[in-house]
N, CA, C and O atoms as a GROMACS GRO file, in nm:
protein
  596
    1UNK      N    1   0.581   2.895  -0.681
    1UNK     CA    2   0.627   2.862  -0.548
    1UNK      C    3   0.658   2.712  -0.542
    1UNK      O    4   0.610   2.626  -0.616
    2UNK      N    5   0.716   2.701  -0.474
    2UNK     CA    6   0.836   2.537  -0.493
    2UNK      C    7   0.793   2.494  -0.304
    2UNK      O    8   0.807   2.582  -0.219
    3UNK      N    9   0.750   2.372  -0.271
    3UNK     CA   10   0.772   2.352  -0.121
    3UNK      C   11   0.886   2.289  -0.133
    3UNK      O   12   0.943   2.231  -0.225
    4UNK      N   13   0.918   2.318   0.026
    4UNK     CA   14   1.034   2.328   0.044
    4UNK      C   15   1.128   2.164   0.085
    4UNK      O   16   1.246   2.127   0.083
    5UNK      N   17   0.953   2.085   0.132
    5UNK     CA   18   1.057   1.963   0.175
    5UNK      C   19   1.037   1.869   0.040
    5UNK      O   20   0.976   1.933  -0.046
    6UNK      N   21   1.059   1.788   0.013
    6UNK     CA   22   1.046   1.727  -0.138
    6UNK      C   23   0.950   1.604  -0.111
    6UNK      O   24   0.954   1.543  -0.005
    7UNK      N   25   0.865   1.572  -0.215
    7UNK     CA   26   0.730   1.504  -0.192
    7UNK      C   27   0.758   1.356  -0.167
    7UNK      O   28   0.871   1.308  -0.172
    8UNK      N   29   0.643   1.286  -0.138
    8UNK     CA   30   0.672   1.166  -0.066
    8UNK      C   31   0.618   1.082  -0.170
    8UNK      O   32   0.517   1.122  -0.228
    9UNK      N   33   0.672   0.968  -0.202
    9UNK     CA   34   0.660   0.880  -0.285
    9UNK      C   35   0.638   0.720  -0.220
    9UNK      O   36   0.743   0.661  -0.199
   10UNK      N   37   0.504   0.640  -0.185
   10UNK     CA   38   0.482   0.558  -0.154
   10UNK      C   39   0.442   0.455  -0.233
   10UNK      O   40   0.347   0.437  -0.309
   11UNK      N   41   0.558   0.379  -0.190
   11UNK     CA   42   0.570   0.224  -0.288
   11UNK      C   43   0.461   0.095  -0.261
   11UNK      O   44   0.466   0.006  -0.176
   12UNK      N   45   0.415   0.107  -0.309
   12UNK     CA   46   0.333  -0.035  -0.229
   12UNK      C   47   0.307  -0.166  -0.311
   12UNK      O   48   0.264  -0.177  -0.426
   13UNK      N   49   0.344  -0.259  -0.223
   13UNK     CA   50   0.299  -0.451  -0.347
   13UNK      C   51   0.222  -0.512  -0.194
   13UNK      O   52   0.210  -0.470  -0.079
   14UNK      N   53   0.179  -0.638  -0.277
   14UNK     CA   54   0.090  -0.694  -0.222
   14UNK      C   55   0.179  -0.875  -0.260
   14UNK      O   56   0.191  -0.906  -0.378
   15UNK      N   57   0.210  -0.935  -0.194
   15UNK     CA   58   0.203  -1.080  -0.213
   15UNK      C   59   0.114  -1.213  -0.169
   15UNK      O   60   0.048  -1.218  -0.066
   16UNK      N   61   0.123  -1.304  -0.255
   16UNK     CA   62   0.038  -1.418  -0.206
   16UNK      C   63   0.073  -1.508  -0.283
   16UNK      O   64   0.094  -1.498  -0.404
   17UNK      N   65   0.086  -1.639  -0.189
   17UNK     CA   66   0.136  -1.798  -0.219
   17UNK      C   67  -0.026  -1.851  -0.223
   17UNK      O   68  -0.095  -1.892  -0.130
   18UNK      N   69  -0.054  -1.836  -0.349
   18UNK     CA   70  -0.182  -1.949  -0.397
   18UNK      C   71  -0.289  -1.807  -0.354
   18UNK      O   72  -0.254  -1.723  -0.271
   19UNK      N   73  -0.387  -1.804  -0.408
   19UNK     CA   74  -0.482  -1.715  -0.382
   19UNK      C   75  -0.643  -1.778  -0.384
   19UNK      O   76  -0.698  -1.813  -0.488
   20UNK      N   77  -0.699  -1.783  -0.261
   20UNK     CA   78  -0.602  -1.756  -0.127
   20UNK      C   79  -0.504  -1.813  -0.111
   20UNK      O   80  -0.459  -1.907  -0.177
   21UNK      N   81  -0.445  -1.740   0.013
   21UNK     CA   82  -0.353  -1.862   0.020
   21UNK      C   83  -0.259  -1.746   0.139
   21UNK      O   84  -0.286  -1.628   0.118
   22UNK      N   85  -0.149  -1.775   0.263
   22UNK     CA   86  -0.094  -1.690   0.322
   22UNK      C   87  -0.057  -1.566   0.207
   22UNK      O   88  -0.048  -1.575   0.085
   23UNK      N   89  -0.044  -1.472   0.277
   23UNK     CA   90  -0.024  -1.317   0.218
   23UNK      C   91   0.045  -1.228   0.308
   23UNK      O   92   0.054  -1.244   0.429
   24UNK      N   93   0.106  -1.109   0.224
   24UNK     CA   94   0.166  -1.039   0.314
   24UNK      C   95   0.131  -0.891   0.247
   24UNK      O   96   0.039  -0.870   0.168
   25UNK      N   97   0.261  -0.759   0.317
   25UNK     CA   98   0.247  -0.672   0.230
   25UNK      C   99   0.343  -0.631   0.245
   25UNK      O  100   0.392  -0.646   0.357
   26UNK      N  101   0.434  -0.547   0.122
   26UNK     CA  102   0.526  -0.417   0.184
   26UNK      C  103   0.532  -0.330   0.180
   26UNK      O  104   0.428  -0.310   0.242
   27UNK      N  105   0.574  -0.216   0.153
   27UNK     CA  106   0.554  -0.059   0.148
   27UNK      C  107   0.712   0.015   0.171
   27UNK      O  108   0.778   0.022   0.274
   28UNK      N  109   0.742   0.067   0.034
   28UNK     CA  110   0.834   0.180   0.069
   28UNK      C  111   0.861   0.284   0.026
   28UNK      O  112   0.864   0.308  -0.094
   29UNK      N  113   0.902   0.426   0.181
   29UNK     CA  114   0.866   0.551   0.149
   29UNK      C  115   0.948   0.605   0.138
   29UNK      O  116   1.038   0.585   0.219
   30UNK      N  117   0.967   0.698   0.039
   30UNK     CA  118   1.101   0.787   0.008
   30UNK      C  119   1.040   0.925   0.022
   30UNK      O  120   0.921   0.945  -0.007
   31UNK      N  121   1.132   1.032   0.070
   31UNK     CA  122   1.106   1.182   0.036
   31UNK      C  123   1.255   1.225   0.068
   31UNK      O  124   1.316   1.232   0.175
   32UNK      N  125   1.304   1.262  -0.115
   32UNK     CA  126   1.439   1.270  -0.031
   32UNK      C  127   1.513   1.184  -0.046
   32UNK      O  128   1.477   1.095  -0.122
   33UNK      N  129   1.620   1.174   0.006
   33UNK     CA  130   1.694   1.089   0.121
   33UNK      C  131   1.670   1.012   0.205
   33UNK      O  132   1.753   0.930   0.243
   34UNK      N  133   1.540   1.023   0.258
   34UNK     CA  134   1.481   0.955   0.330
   34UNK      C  135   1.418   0.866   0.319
   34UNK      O  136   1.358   0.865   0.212
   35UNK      N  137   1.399   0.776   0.388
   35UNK     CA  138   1.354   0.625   0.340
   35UNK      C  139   1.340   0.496   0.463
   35UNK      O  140   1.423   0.449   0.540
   36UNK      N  141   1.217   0.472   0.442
   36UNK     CA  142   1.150   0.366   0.535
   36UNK      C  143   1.089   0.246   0.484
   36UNK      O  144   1.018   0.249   0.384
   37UNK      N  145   1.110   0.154   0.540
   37UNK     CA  146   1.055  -0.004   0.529
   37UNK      C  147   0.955  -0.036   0.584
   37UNK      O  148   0.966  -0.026   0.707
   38UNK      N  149   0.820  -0.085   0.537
   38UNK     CA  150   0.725  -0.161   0.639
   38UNK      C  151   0.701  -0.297   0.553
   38UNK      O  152   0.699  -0.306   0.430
   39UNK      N  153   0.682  -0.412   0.656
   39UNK     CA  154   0.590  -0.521   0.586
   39UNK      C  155   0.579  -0.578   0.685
   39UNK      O  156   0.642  -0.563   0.790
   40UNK      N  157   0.482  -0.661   0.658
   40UNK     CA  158   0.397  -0.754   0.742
   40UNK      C  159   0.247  -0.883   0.687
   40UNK      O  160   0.142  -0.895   0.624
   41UNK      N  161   0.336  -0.942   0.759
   41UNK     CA  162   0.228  -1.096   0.726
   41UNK      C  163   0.062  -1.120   0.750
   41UNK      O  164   0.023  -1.145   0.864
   42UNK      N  165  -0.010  -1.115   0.664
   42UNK     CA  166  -0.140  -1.077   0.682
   42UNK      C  167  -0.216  -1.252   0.731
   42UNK      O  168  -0.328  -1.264   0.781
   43UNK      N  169  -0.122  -1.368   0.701
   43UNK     CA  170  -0.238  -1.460   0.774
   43UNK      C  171  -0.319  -1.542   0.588
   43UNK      O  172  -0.288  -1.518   0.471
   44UNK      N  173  -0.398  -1.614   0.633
   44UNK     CA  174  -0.453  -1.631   0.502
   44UNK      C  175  -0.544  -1.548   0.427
   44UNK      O  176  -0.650  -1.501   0.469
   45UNK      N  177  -0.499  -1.535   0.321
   45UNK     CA  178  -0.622  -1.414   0.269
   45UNK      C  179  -0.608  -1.434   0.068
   45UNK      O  180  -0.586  -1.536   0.003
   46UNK      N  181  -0.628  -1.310   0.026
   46UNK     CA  182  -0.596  -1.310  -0.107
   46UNK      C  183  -0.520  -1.192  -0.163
   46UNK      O  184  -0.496  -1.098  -0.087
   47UNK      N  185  -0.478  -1.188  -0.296
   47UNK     CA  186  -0.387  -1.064  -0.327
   47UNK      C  187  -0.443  -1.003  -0.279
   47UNK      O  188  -0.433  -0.998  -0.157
   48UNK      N  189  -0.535  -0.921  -0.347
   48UNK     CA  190  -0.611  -0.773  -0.316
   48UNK      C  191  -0.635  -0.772  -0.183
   48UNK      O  192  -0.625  -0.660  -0.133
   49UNK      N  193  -0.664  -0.861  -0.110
   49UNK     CA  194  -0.629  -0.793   0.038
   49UNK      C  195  -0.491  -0.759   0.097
   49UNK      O  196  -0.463  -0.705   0.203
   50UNK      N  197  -0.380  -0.824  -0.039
   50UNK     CA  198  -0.250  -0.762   0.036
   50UNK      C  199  -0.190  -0.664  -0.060
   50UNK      O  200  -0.076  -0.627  -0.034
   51UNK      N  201  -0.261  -0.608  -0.183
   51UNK     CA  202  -0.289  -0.526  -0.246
   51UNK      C  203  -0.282  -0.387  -0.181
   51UNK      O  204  -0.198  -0.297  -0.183
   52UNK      N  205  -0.455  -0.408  -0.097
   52UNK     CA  206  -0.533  -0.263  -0.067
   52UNK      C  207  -0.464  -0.277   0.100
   52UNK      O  208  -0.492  -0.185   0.176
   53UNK      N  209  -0.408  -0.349   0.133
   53UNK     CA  210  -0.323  -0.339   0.288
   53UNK      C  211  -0.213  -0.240   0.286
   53UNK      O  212  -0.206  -0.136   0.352
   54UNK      N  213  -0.124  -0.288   0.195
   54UNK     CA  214  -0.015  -0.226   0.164
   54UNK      C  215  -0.040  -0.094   0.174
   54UNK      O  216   0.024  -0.023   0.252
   55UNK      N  217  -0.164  -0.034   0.075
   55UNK     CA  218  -0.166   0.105   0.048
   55UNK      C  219  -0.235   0.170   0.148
   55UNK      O  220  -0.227   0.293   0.153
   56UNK      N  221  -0.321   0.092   0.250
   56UNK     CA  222  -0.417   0.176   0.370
   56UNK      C  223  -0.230   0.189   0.480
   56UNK      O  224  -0.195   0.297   0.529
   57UNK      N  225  -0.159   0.079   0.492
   57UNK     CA  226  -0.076   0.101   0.607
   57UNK      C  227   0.011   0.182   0.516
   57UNK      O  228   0.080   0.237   0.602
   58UNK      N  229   0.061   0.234   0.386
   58UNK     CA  230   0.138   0.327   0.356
   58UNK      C  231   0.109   0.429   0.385
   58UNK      O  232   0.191   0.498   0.445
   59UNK      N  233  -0.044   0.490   0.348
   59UNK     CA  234  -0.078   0.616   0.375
   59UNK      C  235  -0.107   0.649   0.543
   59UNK      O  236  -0.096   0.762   0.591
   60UNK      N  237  -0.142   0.538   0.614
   60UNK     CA  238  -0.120   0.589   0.781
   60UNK      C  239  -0.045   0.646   0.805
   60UNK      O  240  -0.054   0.737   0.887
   61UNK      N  241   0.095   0.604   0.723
   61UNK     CA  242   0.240   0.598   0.772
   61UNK      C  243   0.305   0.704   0.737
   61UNK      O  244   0.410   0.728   0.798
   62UNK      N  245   0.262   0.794   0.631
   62UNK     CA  246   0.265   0.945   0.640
   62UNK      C  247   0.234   1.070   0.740
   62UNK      O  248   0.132   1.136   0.721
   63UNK      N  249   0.283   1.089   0.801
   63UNK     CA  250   0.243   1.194   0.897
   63UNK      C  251   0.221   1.338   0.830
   63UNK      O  252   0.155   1.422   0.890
   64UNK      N  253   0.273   1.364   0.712
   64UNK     CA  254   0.269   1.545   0.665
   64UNK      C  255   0.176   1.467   0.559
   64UNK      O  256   0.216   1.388   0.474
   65UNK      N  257   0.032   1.510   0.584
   65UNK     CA  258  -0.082   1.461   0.510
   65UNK      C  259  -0.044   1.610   0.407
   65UNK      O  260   0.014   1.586   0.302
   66UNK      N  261  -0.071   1.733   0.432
   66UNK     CA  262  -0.044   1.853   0.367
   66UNK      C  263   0.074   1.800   0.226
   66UNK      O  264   0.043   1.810   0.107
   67UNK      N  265   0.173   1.760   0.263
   67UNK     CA  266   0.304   1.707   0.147
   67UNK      C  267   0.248   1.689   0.038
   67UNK      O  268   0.135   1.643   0.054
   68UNK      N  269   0.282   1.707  -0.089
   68UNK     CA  270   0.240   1.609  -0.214
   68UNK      C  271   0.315   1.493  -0.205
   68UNK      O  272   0.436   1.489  -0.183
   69UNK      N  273   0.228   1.382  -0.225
   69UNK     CA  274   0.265   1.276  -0.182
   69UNK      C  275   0.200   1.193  -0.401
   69UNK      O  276   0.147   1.230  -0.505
   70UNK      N  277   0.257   1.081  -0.341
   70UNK     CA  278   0.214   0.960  -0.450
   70UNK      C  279   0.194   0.816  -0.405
   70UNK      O  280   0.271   0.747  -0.340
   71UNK      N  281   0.109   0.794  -0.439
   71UNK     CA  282   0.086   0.593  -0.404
   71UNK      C  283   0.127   0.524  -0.527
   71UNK      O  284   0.043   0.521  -0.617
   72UNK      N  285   0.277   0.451  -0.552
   72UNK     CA  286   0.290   0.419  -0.662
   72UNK      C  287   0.228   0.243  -0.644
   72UNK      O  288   0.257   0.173  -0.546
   73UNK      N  289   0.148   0.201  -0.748
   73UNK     CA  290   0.120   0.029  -0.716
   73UNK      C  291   0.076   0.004  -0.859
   73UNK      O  292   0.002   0.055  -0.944
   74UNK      N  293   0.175  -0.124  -0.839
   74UNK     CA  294   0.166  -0.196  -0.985
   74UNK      C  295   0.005  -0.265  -0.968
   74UNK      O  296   0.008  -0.361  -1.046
   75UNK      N  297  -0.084  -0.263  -0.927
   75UNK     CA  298  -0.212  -0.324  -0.870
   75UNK      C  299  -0.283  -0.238  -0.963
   75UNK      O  300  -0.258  -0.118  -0.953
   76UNK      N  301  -0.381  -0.284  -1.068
   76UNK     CA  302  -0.488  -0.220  -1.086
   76UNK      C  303  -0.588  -0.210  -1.031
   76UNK      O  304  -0.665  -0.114  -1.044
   77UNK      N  305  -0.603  -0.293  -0.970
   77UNK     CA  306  -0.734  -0.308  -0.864
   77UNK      C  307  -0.724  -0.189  -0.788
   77UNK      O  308  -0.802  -0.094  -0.785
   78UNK      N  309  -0.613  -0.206  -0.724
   78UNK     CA  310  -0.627  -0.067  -0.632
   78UNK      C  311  -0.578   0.078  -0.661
   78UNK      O  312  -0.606   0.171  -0.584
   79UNK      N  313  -0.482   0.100  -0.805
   79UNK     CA  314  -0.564   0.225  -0.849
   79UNK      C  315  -0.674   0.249  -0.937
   79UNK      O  316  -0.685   0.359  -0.991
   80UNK      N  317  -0.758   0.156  -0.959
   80UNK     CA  318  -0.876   0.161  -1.016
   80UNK      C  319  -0.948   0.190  -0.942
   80UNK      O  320  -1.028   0.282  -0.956
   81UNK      N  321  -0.937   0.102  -0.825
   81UNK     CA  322  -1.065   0.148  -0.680
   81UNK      C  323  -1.035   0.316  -0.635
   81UNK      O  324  -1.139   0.376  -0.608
   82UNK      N  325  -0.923   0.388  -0.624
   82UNK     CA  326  -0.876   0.525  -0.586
   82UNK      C  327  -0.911   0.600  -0.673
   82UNK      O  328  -0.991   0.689  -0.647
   83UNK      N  329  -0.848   0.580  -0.825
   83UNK     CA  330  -0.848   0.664  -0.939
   83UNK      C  331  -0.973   0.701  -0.989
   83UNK      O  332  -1.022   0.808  -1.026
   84UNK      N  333  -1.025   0.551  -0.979
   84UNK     CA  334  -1.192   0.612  -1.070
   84UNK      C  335  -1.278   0.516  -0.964
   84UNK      O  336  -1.244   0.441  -0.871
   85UNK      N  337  -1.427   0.562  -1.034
   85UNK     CA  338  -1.568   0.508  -0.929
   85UNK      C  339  -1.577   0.416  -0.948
   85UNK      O  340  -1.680   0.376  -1.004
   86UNK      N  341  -1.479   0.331  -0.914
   86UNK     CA  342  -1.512   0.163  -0.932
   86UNK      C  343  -1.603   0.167  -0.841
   86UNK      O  344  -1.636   0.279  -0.801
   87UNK      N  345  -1.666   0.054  -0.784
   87UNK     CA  346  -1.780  -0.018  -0.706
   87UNK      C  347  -1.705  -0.132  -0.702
   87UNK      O  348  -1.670  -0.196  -0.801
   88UNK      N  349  -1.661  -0.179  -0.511
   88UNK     CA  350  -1.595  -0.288  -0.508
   88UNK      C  351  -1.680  -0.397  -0.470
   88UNK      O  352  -1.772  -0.368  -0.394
   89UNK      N  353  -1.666  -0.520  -0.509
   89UNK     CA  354  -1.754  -0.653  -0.498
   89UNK      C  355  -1.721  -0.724  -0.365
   89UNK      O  356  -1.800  -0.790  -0.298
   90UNK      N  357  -1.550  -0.693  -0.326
   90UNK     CA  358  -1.498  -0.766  -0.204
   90UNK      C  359  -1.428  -0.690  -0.111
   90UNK      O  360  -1.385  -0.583  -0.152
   91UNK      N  361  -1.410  -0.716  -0.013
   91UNK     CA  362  -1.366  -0.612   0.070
   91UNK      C  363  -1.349  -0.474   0.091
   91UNK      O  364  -1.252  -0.399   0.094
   92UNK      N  365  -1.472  -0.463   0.104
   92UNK     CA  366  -1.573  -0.338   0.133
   92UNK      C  367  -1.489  -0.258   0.237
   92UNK      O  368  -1.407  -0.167   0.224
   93UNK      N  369  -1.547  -0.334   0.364
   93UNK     CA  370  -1.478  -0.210   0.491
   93UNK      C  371  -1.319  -0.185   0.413
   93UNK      O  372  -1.270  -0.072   0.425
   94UNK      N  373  -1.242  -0.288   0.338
   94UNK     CA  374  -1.109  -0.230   0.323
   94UNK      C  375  -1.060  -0.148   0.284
   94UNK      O  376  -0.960  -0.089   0.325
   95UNK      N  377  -1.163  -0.123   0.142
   95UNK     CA  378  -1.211  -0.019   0.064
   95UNK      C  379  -1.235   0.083   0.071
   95UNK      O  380  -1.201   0.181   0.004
   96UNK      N  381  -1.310   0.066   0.173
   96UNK     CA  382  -1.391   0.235   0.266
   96UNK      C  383  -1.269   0.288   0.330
   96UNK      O  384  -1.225   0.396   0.290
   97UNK      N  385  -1.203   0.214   0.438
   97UNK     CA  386  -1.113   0.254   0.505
   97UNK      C  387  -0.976   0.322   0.439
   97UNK      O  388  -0.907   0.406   0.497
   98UNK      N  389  -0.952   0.267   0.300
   98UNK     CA  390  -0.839   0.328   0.218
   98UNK      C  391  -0.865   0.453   0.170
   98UNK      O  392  -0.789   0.549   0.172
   99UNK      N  393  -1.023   0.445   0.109
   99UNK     CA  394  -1.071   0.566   0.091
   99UNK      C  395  -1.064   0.661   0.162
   99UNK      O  396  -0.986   0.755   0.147
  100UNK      N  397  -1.129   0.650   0.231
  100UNK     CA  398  -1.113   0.774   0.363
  100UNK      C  399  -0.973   0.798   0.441
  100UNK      O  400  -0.970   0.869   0.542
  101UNK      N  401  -0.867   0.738   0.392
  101UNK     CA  402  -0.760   0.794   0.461
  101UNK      C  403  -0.692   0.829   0.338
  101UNK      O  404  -0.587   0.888   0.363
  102UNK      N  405  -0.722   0.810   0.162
  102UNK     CA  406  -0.667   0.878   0.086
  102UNK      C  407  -0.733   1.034   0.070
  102UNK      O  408  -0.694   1.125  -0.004
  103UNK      N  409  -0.850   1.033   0.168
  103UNK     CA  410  -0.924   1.188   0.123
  103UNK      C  411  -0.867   1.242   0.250
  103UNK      O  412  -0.941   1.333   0.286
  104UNK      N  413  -0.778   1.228   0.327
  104UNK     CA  414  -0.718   1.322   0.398
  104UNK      C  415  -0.575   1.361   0.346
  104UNK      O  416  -0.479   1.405   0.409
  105UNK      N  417  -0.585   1.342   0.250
  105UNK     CA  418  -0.484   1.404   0.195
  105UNK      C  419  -0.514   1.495   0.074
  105UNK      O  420  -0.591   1.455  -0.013
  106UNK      N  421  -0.451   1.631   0.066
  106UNK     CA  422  -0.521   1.709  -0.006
  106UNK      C  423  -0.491   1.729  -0.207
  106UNK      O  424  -0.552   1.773  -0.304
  107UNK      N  425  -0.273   1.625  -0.153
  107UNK     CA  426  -0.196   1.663  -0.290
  107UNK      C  427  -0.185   1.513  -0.252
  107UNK      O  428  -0.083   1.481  -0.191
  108UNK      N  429  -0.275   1.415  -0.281
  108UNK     CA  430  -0.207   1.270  -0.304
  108UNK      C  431  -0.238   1.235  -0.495
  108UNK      O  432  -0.336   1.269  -0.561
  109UNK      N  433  -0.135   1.172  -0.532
  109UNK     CA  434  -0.153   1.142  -0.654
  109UNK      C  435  -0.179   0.988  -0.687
  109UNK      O  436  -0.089   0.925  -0.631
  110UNK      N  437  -0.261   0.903  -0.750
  110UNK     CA  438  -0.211   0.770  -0.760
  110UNK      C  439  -0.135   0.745  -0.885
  110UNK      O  440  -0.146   0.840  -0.963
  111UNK      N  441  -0.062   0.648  -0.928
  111UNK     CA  442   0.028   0.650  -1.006
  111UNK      C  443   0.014   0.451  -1.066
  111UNK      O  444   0.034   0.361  -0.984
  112UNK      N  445  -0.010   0.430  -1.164
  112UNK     CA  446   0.011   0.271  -1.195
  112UNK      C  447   0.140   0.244  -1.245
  112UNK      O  448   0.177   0.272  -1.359
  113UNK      N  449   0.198   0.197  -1.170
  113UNK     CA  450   0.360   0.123  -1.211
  113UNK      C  451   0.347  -0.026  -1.310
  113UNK      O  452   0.244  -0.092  -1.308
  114UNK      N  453   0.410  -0.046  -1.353
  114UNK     CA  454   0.437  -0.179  -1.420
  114UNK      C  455   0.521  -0.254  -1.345
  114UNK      O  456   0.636  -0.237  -1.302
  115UNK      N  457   0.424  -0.358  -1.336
  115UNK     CA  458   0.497  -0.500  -1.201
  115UNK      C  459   0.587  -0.545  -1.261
  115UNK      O  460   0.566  -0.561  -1.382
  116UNK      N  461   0.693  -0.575  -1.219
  116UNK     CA  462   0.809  -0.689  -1.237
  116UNK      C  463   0.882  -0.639  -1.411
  116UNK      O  464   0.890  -0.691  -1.522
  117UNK      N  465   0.930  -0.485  -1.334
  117UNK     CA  466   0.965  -0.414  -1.483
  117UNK      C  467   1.110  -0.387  -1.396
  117UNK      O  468   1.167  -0.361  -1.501
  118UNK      N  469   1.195  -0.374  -1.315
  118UNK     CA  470   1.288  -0.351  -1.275
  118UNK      C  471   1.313  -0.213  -1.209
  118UNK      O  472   1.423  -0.158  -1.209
  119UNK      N  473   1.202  -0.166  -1.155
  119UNK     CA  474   1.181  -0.006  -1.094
  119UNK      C  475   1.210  -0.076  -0.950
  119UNK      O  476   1.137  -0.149  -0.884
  120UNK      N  477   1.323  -0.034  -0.928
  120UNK     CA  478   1.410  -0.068  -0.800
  120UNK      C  479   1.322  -0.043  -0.649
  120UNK      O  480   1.341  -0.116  -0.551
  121UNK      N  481   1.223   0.071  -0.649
  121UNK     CA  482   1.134   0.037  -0.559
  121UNK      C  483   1.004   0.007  -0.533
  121UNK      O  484   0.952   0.024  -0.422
  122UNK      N  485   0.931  -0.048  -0.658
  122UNK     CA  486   0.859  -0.133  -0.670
  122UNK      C  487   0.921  -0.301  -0.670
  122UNK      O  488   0.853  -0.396  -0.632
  123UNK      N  489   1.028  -0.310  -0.707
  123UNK     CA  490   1.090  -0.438  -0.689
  123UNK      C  491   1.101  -0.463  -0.492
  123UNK      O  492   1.078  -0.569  -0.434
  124UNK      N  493   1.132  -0.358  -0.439
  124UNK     CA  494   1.171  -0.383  -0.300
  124UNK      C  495   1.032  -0.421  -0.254
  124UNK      O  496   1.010  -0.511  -0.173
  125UNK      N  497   0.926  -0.336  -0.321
  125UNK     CA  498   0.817  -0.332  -0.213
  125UNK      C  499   0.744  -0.454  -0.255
  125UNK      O  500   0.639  -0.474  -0.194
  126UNK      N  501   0.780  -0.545  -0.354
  126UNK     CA  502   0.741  -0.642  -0.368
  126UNK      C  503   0.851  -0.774  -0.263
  126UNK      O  504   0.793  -0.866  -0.206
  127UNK      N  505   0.966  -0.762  -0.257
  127UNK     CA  506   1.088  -0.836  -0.209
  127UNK      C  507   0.999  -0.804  -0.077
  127UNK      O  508   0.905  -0.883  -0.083
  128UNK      N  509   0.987  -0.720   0.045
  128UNK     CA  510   0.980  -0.652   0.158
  128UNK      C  511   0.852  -0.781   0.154
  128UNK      O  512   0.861  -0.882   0.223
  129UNK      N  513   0.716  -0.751   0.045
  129UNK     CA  514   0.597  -0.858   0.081
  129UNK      C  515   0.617  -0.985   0.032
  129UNK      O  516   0.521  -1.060   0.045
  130UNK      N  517   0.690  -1.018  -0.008
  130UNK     CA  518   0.750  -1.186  -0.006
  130UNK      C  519   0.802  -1.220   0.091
  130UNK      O  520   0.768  -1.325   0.146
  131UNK      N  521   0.898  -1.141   0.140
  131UNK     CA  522   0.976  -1.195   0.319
  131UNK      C  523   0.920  -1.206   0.395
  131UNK      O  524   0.953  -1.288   0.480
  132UNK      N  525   0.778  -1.117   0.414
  132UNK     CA  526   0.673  -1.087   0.526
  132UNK      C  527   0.578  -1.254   0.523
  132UNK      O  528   0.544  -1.314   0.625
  133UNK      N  529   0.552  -1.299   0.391
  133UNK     CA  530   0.496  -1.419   0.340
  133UNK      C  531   0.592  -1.528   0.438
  133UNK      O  532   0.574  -1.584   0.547
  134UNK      N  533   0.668  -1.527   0.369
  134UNK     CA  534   0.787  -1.651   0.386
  134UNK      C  535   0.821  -1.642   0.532
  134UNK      O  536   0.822  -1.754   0.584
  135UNK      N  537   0.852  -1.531   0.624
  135UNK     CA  538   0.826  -1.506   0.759
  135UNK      C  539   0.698  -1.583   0.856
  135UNK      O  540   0.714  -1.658   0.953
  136UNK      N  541   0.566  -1.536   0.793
  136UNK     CA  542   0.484  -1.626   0.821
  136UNK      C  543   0.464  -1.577   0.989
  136UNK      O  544   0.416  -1.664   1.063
  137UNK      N  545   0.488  -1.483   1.032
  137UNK     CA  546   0.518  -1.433   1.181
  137UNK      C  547   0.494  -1.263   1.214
  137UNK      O  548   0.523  -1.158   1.155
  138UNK      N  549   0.427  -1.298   1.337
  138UNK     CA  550   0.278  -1.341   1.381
  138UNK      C  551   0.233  -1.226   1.223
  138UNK      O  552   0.290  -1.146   1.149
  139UNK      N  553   0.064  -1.300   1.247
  139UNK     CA  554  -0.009  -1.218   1.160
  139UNK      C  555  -0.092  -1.103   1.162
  139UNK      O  556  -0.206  -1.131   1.198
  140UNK      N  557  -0.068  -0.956   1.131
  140UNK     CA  558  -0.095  -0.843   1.155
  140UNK      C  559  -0.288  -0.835   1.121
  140UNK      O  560  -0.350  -0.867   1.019
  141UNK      N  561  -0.329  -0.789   1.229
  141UNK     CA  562  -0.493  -0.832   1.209
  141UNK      C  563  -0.558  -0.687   1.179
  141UNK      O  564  -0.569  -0.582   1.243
  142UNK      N  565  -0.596  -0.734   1.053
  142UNK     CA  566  -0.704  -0.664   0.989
  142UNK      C  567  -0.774  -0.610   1.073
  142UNK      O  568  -0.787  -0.488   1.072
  143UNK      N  569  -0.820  -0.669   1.144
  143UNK     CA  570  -0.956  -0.601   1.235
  143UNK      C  571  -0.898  -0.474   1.303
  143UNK      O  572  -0.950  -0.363   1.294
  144UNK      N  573  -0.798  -0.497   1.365
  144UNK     CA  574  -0.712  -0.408   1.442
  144UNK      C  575  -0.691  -0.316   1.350
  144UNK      O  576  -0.728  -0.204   1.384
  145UNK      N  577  -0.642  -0.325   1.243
  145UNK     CA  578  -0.597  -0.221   1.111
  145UNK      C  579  -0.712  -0.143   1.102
  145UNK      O  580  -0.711  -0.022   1.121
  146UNK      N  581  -0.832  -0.222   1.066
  146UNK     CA  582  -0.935  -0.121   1.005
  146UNK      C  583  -1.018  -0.023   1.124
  146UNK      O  584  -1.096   0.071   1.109
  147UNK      N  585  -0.965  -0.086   1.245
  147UNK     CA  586  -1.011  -0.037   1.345
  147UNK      C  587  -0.951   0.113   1.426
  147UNK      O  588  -1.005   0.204   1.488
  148UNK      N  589  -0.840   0.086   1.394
  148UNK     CA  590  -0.719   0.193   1.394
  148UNK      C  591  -0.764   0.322   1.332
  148UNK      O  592  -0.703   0.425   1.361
  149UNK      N  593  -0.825   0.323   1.283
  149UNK     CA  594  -0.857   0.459   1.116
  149UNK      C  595  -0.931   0.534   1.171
  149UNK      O  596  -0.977   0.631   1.110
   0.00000   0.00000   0.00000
């Protein structure tokens, strides 16, 4: 048996000028033909918080949790934290919160891409969290994010 709408593929990068240092994120979703942009300026922080951002606001941003879906991220950190029992040292609630919105999904896959290899939408979703950086406007608050879930 084949479903019928075609699975969702979520792109996610993380940027940062100096670490810390301002950060952003982007995210982009294909199923299909179809195709959406998110990013946004996280304020000062470090990669991995614009890492594990990217991938908590990608998977919100799915509505057909049921879909087979994929989180593609050149980040080991954060398919290491998904894939296997890592134990995270820093940003815990961020952690928790990604977690628990990747276990509502029943067909999610994670996937490790190779950064800065020319995979046209891992390149965007890195371009999308550099503009969000360089934008610098206003800064999307964590608290609110993790609070959201």
């Amino acid at each position: 048996m084949t479903d019928a709408k075609p699975p969702i593929d979520a792109w996610v990068d993380g940027a940062c000028t100096g670490n810390p240092g301002p950060c952003g994120f982007g995210v982009v979703l294909c199923a299909g033909a179809r195709r959406k942009e998110i990013s946004g300026f996280l304020g000062l922080g470090t990669n991995n918080v614009a890492e594990l951002t990217a991938a908590l606001v990608a998977l919100r941003a799915i509505r057909d949790r049921e879909r087979p879906s994929r989180l593609l991220t050149d980040s080991a950190y954060v398919h290491g934290l998904l894939s296997h029992p890592w134990k995270p040292k820093a940003n815990r609630a961020l952690v928790a919160a990604l977690r628990a919105e990747a276990r509502r999904f029943p067909r999610l896959e994670f996937v490790r891409v190779r950064g800065h290899a020319g995979v046209p939408e891992n390149e965007r979703a890195d371009a999308l969290a550099r503009a969000a950086v360089a934008r610098s406007s206003p800064p999307v608050s964590l608290r609110e994010l993790l609070a959201a879930g």
